[in-house]
C-alpha positions as protocol buffer text, in pm:
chain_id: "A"
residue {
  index: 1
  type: UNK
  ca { x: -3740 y: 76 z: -958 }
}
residue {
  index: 2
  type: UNK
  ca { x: -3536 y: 349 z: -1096 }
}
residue {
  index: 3
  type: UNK
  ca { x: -3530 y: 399 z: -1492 }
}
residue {
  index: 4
  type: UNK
  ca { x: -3211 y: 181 z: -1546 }
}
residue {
  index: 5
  type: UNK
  ca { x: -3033 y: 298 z: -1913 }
}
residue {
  index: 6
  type: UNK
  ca { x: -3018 y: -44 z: -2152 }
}
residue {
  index: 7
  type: UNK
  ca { x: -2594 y: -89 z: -2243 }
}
residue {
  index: 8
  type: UNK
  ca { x: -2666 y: 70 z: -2582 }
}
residue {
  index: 9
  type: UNK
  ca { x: -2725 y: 419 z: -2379 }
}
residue {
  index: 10
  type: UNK
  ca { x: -2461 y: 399 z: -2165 }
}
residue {
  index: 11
  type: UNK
  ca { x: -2172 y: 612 z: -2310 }
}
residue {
  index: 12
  type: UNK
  ca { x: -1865 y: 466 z: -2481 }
}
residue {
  index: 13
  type: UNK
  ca { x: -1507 y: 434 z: -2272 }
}
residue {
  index: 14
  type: UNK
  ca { x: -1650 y: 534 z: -1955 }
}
residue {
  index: 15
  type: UNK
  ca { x: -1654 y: 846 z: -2023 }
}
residue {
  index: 16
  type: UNK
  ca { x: -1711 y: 983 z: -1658 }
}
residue {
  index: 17
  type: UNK
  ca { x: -1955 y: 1299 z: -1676 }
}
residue {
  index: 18
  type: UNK
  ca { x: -1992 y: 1404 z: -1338 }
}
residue {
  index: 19
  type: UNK
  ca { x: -1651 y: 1509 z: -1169 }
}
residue {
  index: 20
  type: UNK
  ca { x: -1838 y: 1651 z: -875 }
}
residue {
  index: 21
  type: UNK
  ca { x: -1907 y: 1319 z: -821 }
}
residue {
  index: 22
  type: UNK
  ca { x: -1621 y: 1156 z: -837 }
}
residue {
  index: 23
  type: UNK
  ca { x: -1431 y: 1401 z: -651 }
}
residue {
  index: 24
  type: UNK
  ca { x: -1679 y: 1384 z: -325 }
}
residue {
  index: 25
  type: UNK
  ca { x: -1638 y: 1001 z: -325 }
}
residue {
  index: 26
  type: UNK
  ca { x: -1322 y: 991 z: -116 }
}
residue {
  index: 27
  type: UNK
  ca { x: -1180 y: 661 z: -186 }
}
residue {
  index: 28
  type: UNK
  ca { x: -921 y: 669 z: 27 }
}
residue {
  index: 29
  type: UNK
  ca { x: -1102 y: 526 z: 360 }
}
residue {
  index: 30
  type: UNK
  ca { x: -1070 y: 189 z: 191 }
}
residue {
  index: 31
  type: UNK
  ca { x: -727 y: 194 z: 270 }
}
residue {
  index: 32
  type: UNK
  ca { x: -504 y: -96 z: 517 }
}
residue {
  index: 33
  type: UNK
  ca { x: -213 y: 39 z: 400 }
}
residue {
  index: 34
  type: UNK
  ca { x: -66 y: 444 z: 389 }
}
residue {
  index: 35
  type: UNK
  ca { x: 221 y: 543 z: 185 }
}
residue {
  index: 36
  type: UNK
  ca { x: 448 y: 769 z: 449 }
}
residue {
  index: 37
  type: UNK
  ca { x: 675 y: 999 z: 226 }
}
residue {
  index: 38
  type: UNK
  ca { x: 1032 y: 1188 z: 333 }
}
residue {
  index: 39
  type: UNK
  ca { x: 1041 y: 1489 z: 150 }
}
residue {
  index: 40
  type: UNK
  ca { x: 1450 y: 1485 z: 249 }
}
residue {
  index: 41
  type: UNK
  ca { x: 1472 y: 1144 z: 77 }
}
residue {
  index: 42
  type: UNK
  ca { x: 1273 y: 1243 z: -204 }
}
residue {
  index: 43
  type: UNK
  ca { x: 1473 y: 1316 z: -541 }
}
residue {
  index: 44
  type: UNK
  ca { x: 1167 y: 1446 z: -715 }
}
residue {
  index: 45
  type: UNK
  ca { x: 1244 y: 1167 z: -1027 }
}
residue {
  index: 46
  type: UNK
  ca { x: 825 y: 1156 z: -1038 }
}
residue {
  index: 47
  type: UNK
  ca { x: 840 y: 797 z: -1089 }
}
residue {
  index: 48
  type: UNK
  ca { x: 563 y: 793 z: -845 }
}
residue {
  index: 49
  type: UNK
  ca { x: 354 y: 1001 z: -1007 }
}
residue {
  index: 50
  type: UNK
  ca { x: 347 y: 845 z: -1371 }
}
residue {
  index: 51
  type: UNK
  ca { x: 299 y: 454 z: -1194 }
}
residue {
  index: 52
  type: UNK
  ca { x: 5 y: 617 z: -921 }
}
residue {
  index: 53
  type: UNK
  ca { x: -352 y: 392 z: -1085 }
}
residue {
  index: 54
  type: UNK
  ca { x: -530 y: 697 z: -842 }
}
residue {
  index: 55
  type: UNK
  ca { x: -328 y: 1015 z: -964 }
}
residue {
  index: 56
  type: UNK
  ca { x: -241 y: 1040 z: -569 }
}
residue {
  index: 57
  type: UNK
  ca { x: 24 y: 1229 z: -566 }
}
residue {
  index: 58
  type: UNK
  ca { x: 46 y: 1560 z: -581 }
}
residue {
  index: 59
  type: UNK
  ca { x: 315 y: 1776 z: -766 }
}
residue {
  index: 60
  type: UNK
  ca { x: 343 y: 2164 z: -814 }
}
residue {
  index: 61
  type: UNK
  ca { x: 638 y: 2309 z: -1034 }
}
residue {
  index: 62
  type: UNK
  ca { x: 792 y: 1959 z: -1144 }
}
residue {
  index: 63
  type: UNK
  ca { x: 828 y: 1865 z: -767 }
}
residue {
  index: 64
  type: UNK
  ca { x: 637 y: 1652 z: -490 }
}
residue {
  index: 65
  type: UNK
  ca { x: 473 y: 1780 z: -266 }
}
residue {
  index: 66
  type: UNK
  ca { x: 300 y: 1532 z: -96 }
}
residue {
  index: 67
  type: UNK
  ca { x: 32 y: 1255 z: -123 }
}
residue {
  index: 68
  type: UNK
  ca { x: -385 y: 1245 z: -124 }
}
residue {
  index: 69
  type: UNK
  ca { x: -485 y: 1043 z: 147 }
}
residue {
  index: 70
  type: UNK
  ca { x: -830 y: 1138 z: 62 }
}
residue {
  index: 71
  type: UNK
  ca { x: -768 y: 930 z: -257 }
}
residue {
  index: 72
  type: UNK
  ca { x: -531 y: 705 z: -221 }
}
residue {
  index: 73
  type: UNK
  ca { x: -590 y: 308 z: -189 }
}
residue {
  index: 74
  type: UNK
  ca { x: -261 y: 195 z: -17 }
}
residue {
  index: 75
  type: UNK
  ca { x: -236 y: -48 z: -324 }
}
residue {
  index: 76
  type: UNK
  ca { x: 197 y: 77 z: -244 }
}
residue {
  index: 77
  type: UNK
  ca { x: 260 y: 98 z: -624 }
}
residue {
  index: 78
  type: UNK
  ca { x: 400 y: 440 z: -520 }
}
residue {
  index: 79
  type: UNK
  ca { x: 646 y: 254 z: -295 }
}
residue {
  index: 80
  type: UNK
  ca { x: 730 y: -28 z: -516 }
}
residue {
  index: 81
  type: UNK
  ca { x: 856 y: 207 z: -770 }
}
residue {
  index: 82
  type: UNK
  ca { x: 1078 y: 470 z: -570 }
}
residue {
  index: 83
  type: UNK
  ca { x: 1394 y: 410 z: -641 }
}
residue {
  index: 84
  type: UNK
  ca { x: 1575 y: 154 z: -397 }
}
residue {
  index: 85
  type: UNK
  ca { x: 1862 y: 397 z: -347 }
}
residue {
  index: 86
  type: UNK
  ca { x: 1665 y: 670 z: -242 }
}
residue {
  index: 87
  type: UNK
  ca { x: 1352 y: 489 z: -24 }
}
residue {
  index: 88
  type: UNK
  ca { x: 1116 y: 810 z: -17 }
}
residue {
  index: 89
  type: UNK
  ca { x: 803 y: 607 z: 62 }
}
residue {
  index: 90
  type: UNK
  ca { x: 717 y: 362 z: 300 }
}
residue {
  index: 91
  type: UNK
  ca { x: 392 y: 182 z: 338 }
}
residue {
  index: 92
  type: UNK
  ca { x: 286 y: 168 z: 704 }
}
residue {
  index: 93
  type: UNK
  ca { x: -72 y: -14 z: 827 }
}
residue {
  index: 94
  type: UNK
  ca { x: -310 y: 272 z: 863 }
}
residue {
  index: 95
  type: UNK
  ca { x: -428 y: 354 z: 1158 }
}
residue {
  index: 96
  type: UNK
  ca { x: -753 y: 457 z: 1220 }
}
């Protein structure tokens, strides 16, 4: 069996040390659900952005520009939150 570290090892507030990692485990193919987003709708209020548990959306110069399907979980927080008014995203049922 592999040498398995006892809790008192293991570092506090998992503290992640390996990004490479974490950045080649593409979470998003759990997905049932995929946030579809109209850049014409969108007023670029970020709401979105701060509410996203998967930092899935991506912004460049205070604006949206789109979302990472290779992370995002279709959990439709993203959705929830736009503003009713303005209905940027939709969830749809992915379709693989």
């Amino acid at each position: 069996m592999a040498d398995l570290k006892s809790w008192k090892e293991l570092p506090c507030g998992a503290i992640i040390e390996d990004m490479k990692a974490v950045l080649d485990n593409k979470t998003g193919a759990w997905r049932s659900m995929r946030p579809v987003w109209s850049e014409e709708k969108c007023i670029n209020c970020l709401v979105c952005w701060v509410y996203c548990p998967e930092a899935s959306i991506k912004v460049e110069d205070g604006k949206m520009t789109g979302i990472d399907l290779d992370y995002c979980k279709g959990c439709g927080i993203c959705a929830a939150v736009c503003p009713k008014k303005v209905h940027a995203i939709d969830m749809v049922k992915e379709e693989k």
